[in-house]
Structure formats: structure tokens, C-alpha cells
ZALUM-577961 format. One line per field, with one value per residue: residue in one letter; residue number from 1; z, y, x of N, C-alpha, C in turn. Coordinates in Angstrom, 1 decimal, padded with zeros to 4 digits. Atoms other than C-alpha are relative to their C-alpha. Layout:
BEGIN
res: [A; ...]
n: [NUM; ...]
n_z: [Z; ...]
n_y: [Y; ...]
n_x: [X; ...]
ca_z: [Z; ...]
ca_y: [Y; ...]
ca_x: [X; ...]
c_z: [Z; ...]
c_y: [Y; ...]
c_x: [X; ...]
This chain:
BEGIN
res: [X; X; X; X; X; X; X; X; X; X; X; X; X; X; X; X; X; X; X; X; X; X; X; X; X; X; X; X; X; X; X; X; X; X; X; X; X; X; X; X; X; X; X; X; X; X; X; X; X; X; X; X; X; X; X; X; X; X; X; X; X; X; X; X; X; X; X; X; X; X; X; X; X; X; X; X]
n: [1; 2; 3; 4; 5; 6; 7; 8; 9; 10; 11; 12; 13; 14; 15; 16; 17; 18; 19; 20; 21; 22; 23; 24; 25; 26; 27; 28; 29; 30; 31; 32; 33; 34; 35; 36; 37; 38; 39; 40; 41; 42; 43; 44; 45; 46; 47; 48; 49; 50; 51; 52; 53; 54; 55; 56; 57; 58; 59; 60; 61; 62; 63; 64; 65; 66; 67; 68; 69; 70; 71; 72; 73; 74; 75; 76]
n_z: [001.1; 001.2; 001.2; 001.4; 000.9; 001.0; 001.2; 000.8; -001.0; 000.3; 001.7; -000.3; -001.1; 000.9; 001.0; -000.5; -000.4; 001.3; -000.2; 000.2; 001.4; 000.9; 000.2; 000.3; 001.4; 001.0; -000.3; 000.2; 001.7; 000.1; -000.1; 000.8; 001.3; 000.2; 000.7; 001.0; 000.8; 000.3; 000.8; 001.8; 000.4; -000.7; -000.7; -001.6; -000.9; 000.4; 000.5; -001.3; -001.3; 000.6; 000.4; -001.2; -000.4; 000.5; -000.5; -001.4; -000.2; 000.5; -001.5; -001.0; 000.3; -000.8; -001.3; -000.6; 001.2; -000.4; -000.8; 000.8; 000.3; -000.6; -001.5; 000.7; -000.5; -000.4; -000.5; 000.1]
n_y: [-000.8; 000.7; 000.0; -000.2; 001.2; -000.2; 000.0; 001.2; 001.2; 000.4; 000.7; 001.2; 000.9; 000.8; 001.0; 001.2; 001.1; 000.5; 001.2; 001.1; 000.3; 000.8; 001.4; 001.1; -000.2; 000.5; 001.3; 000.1; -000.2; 001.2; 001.6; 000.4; 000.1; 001.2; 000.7; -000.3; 001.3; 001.5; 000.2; -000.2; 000.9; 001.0; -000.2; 000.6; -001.1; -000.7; -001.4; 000.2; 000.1; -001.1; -000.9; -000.7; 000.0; -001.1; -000.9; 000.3; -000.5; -001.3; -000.1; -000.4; -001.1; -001.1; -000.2; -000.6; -001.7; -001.2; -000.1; -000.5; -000.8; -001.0; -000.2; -001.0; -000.9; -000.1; -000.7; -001.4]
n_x: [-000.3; 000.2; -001.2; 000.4; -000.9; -001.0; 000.6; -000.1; 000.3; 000.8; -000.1; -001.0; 001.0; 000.2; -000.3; -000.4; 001.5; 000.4; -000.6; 000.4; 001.1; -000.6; -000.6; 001.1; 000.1; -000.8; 000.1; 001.3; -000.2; -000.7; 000.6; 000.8; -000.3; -000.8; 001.2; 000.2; -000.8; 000.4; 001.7; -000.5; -001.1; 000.1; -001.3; 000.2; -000.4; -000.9; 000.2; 000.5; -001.3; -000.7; 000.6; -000.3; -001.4; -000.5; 001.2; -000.6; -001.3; 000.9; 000.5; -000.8; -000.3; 000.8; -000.2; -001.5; -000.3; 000.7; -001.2; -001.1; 000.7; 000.1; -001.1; -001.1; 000.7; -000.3; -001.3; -000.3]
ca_z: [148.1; 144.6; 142.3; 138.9; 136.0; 133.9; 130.3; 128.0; 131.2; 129.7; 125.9; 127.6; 129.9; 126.4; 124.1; 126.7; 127.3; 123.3; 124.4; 125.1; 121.9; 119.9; 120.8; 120.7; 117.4; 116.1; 117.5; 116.2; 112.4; 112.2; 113.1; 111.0; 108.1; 108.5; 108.7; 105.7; 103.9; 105.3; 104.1; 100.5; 100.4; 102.5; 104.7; 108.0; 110.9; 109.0; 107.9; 111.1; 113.4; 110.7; 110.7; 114.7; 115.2; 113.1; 114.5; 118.0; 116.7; 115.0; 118.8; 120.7; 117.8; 118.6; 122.1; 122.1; 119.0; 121.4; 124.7; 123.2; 121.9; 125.1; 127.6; 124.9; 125.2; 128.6; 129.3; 127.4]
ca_y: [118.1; 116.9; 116.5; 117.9; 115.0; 115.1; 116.2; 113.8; 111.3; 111.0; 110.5; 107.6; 106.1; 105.7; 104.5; 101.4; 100.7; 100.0; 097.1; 094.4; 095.0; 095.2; 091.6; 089.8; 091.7; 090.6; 087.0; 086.7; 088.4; 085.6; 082.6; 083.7; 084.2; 080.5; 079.1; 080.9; 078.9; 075.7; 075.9; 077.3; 074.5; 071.9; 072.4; 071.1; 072.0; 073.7; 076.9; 077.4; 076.6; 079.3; 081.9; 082.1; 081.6; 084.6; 086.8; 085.8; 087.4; 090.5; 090.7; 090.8; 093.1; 095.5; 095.6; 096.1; 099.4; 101.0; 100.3; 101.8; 104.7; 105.5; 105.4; 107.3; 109.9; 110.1; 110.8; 113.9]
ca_x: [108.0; 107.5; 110.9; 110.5; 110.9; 113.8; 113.5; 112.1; 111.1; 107.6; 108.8; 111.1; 108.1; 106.7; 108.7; 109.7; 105.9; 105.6; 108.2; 105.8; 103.1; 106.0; 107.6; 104.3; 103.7; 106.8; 106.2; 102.6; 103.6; 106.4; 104.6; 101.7; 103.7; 105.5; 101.9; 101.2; 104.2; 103.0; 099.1; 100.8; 103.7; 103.1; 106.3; 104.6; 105.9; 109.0; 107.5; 105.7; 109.3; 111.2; 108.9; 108.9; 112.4; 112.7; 109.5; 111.6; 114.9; 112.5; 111.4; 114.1; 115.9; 113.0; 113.6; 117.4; 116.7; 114.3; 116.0; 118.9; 117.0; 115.3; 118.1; 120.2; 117.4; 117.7; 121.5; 121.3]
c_z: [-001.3; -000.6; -001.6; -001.0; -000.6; -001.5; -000.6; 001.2; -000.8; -001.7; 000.2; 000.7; -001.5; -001.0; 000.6; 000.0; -001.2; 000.4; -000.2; -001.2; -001.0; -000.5; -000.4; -001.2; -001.2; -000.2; -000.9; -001.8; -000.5; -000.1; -000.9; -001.6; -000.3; 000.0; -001.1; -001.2; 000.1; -000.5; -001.5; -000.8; 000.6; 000.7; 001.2; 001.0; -000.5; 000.0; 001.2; 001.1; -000.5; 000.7; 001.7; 000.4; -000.5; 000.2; 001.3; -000.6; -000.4; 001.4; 000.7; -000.7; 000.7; 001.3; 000.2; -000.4; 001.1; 001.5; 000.0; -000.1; 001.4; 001.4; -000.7; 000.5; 001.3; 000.9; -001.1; 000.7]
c_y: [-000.9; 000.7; 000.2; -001.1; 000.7; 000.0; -001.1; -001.3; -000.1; -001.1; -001.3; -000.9; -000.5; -001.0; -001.8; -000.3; -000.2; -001.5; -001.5; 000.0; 000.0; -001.2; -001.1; 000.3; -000.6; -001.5; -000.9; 000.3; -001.2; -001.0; -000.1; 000.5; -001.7; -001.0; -000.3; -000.8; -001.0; -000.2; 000.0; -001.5; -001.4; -000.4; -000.6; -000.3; 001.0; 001.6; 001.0; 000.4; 001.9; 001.4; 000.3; 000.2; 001.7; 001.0; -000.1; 001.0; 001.2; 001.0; 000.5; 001.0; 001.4; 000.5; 000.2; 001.5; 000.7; 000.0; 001.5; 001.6; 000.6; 000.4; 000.9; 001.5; 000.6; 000.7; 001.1; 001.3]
c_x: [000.2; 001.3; -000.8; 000.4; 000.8; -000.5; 000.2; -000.6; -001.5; 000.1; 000.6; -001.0; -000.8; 000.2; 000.3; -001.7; -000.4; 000.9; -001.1; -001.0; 001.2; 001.2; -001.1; -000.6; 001.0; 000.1; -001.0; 000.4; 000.8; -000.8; -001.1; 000.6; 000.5; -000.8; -000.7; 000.8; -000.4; -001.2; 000.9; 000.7; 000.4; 001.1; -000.5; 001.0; 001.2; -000.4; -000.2; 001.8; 000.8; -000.7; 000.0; 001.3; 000.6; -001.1; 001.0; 001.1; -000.5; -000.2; 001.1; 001.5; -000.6; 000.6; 001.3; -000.4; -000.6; 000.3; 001.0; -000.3; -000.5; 000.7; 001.3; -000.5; 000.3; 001.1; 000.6; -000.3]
């Protein structure tokens, strides 16, 4: 016998499977913005280190907000 999903189980299978495109989105926008400083300003490796450090904390923001969001979903 097949159990019926719970409401909302698909909208929640979603939003968690945007998880990994949007860490490697936020990883990848970072790093090529802190590239983009170093070609402009000549920052070598500086701009580059910044710019992922903060695409990394972008990232693992993301992934707490929507987390968060679809386990909130969930326990209503």
C-alpha cells in the first residue's frame, strides 16, 4: 500500500535540490568578482582570496535561508 505524501513534500523536495547550484553559484559569482578586482587593480592573489571567502559565506548563507524555509514548510 502506497502512503500518501504530506502537503507541500514536493514544494520541499524542491526547494532543498536548488541547494547545490546555489552554493557553487554563490562560490563561482565570488571568486569571479575578486578576479575581476585583481585584473582592474592589480591586487594579486588578494582580490581573488576576498571575493571567495565571501562567495563561501554567500553559500553557506543560502543554504541555512532555504533549509530553514523548507523544513519550516514542512511542520505545518
Amino acid at each position: 500500500m502506497v502512503t500518501p505524501r504530506p502537503s507541500g513534500y514536493w514544494r520541499t523536495v524542491g526547494e532543498l535540490g536548488t541547494l547545490g547550484l546555489s552554493f557553487v553559484l554563490a562560490l563561482v559569482l565570488g571568486t569571479a568578482a575578486g578576479l575581476w578586482v585583481d585584473r582592474t587593480f592589480g591586487t594579486n592573489p588578494w582580490g581573488m582570496l576576498v571575493g571567495f571567502v565571501l562567495g563561501f559565506a554567500a553559500a553557506i548563507l543560502n543554504v541555512v535561508r532555504i533549509t530553514r524555509r523548507a523544513f519550516a514548510s514542512t511542520s505545518r
